[in-house]
VEXDREN-2710 file (C-alpha; in Angstrom, 1 decimal):
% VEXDREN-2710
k/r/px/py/pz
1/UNK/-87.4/14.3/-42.1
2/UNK/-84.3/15.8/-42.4
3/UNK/-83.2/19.1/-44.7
4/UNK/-80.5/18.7/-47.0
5/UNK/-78.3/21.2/-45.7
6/UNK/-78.0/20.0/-41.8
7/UNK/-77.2/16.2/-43.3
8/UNK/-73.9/15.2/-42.9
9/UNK/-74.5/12.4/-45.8
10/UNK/-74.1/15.2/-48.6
11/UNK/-70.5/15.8/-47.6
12/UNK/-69.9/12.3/-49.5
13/UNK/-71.5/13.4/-52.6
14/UNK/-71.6/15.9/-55.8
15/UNK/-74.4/17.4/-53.4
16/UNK/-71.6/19.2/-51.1
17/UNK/-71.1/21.4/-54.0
18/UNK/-74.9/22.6/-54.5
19/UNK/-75.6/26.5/-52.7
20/UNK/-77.7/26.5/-49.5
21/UNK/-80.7/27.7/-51.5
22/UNK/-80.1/24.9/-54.2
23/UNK/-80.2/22.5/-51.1
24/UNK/-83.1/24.4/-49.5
25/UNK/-85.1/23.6/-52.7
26/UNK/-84.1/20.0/-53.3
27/UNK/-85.0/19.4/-49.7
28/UNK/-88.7/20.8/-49.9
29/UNK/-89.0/18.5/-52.9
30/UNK/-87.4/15.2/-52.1
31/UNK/-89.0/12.2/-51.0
32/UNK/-87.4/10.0/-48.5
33/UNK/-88.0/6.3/-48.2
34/UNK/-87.4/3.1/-46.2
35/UNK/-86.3/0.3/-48.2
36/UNK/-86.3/-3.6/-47.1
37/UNK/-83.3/-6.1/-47.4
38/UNK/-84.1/-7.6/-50.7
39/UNK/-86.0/-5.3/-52.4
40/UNK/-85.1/-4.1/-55.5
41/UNK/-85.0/-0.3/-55.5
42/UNK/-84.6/0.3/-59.6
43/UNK/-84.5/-2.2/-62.3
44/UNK/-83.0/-2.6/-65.5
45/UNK/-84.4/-1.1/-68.2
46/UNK/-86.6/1.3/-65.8
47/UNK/-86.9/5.2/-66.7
48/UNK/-85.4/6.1/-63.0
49/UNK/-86.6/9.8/-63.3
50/UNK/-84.2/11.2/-60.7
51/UNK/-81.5/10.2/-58.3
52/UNK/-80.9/8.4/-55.1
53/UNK/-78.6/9.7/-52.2
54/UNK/-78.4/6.7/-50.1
55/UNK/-79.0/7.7/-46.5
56/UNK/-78.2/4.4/-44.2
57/UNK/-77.9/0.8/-46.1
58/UNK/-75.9/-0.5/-48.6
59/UNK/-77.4/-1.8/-52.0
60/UNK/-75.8/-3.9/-55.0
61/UNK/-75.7/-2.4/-58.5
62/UNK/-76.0/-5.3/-60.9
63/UNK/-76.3/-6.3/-64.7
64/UNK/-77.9/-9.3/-66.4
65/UNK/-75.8/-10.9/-68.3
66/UNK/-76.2/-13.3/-71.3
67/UNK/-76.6/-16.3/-69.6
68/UNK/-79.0/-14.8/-67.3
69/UNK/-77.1/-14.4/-64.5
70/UNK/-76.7/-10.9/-62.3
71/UNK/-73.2/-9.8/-62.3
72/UNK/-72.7/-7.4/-59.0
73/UNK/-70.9/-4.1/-60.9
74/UNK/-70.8/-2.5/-57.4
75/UNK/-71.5/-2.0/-53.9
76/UNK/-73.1/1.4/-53.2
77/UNK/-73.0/2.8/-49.4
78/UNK/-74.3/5.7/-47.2
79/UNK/-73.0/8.9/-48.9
80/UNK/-73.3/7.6/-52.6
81/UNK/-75.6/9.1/-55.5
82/UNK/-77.3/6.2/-57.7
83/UNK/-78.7/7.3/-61.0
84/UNK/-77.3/10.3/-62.2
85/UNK/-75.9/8.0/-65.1
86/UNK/-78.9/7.2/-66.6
87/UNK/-80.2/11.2/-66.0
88/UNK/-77.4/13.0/-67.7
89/UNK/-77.6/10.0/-70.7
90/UNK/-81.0/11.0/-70.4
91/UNK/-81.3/6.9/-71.2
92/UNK/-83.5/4.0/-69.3
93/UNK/-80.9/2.5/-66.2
94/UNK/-78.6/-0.3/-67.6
95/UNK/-78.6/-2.0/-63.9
96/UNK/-80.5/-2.8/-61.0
97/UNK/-79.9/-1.8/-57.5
98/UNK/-80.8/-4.1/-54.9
99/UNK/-81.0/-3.9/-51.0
100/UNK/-78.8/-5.8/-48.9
101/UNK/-79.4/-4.6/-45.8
102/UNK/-82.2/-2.1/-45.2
103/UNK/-81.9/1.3/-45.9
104/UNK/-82.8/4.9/-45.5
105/UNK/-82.9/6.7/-49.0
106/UNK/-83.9/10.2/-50.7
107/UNK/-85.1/10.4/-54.0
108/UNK/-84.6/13.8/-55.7
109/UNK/-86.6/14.4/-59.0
110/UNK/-85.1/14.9/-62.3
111/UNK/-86.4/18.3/-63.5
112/UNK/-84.5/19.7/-60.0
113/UNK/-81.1/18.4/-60.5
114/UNK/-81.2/18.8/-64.1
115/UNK/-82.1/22.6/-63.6
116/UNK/-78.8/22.6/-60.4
117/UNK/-76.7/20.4/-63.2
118/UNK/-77.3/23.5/-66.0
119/UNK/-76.7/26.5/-63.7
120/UNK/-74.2/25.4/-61.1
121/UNK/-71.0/24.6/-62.7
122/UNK/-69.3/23.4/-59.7
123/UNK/-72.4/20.9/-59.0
124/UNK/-72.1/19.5/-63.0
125/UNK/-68.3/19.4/-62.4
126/UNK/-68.3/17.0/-59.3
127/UNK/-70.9/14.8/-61.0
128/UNK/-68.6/14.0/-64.0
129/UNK/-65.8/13.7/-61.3
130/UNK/-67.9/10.8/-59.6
131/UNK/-68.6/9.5/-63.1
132/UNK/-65.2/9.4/-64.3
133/UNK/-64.0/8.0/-61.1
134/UNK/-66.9/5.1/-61.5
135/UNK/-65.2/4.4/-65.3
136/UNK/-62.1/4.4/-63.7
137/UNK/-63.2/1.6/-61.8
138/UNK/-65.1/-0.4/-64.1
139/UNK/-61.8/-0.5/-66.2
140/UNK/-60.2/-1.8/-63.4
141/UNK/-62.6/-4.7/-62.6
142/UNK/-62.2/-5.9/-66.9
143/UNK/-59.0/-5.9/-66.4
144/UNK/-59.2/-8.1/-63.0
145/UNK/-61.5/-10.1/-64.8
146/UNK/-59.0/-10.6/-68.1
147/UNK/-55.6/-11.0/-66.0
148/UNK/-57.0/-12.5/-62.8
149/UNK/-57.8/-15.8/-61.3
150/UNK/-60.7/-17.0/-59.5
151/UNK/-58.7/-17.2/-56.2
152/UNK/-57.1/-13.9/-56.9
153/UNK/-60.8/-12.3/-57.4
154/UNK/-62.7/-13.7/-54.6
155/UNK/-59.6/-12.8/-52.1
156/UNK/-59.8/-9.2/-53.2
157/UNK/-63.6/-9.3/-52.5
158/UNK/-62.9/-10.1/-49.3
159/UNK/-60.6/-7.7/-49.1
160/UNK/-62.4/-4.9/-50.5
161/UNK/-66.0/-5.8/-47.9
162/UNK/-63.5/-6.0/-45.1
163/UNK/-61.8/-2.8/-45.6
164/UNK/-65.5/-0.9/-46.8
165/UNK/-67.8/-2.1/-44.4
166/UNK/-65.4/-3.1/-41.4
167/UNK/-66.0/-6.0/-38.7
168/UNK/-68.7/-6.4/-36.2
169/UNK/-67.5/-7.0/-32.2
170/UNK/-67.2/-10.7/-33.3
171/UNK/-65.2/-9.8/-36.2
172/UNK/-67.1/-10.9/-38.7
173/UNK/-67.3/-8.8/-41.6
174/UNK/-69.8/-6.4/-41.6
175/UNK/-72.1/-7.2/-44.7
176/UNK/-73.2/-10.6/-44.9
177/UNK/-73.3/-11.4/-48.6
178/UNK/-74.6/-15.0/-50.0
179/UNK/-71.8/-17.1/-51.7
180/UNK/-73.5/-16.1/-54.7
181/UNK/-73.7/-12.6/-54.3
182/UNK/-70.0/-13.4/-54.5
183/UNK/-69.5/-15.1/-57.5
184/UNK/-71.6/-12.4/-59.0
185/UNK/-69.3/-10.2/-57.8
186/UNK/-66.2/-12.3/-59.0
187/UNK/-67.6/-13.6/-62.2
188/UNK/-67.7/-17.3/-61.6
189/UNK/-70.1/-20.3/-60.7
190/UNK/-71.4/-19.9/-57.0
191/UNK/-69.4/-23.8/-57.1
192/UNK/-66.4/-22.9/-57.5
193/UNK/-66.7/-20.0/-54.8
194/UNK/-68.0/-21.9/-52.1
195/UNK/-64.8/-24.7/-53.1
196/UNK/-62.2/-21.9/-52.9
197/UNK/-63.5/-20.4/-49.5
198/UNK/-63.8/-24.0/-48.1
199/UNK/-59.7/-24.3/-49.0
200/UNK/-59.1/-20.9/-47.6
201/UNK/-60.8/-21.7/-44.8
202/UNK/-58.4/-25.1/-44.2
203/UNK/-55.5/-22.7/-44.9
204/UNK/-56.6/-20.5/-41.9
205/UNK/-57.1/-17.4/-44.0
206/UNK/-60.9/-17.0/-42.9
207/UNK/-63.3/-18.8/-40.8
208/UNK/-67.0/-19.1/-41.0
209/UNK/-70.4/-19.0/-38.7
210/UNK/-73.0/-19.6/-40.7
211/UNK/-73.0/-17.2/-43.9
212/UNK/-70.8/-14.8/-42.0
213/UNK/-67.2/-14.5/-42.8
214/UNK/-63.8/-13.8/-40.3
215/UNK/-60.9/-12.7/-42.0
216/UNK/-57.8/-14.4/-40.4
217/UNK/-54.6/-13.7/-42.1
218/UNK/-55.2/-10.4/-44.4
219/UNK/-51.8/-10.5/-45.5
220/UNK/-52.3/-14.1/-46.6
221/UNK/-55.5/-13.0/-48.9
222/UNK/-53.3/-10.4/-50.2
223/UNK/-50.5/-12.6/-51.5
224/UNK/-53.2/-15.5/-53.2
225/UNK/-52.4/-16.0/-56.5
END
């Protein structure tokens, strides 16, 4: 098990800002776990209790909506916090977060963060950084939603896993994701998604193996409309 001050992850956090003896503490109390592709690491409407710092992995963030589907709010990655939200509202978690590949993560206990969040100012100050920066965000993606079309979304998407996650040596994009996970992610019928990568596909702007995705022609997935 690692401490919390040798690992490099922190850097890519609010945690960066937390004194060697804040760290030294958090460490000795944390738990760290191994969590499977699939499995659901929170759910809605649970009392979380603490955060996540996500280790190795990447999991989806995601909200029921009305008509009982998940929409994906976000894609979290090695380096991110998940649940300080729900802490500082001191309210139950309004999403789920999911596994898509499997991952290494460190849960750190509520009553220790809250007591870094009350006496390290620099700490509570990065948090609501990373919070505002997450709002910031989330008012992008209504407004993608409002202003956008289907194509436009789902070329973005594309977009955004290729430039996050990067290419294996076949240069397929990194994280596979299920045509569903990306019309949760776009906001449409899983339909219409696997229509409009079938056309971009005989427009040579991606190819396909399987469920994995080549991008082609970025500049051509830029300029959908």
């Amino acid at each position: 098990m690692s401490n919390c001050e040798q690992c490099i992850v922190r850097q890519f956090n609010s945690l960066k800002s937390l004194t060697r003896e804040e760290l030294v503490r958090i460490s000795n109390c944390k738990v760290s776990k191994t969590i499977k592709k699939g499995e659901l690491i929170f759910d809605e409407g649970e009392n979380v209790n603490g955060i996540y710092c996500i280790k190795e992995g990447v999991c989806k963030l995601t909200k029921l909506s009305a008509n009982g589907k998940d929409q994906i709010v976000k894609l979290v990655v090695k380096g991110d916090l998940v649940g300080q939200r729900s802490l500082v509202s001191e309210e139950v978690t309004n999403l789920s977060a999911t596994a898509l590949s499997e991952m290494e993560v460190c849960f750190i206990p509520k009553h220790e963060i809250m007591t870094d969040l009350h006496e390290n100012s620099n700490f509570s100050m990065d948090v609501l950084q990373h919070m505002a920066k997450d709002l910031r965000e989330a008012d992008n993606v209504i407004v993608n939603m409002a202003q956008k079309s289907v194509r436009q979304r789902l070329a973005e998407a594309l977009i955004y896993v290729h430039s996050a996650f990067g290419t294996n040596e076949d240069g397929m994009l990194t994280i596979v994701l299920s045509r569903e996970d990306y019309a949760n992610i776009v906001g449409t019928a899983t339909e219409s998604v696997i229509r409009i990568l079938s056309q971009f596909k005989k427009d040579s702007f991606i190819s396909t193996k399987g469920k994995q995705i080549k991008i082609e022609d970025l500049g051509a997935l830029r300029r959908v409309e």
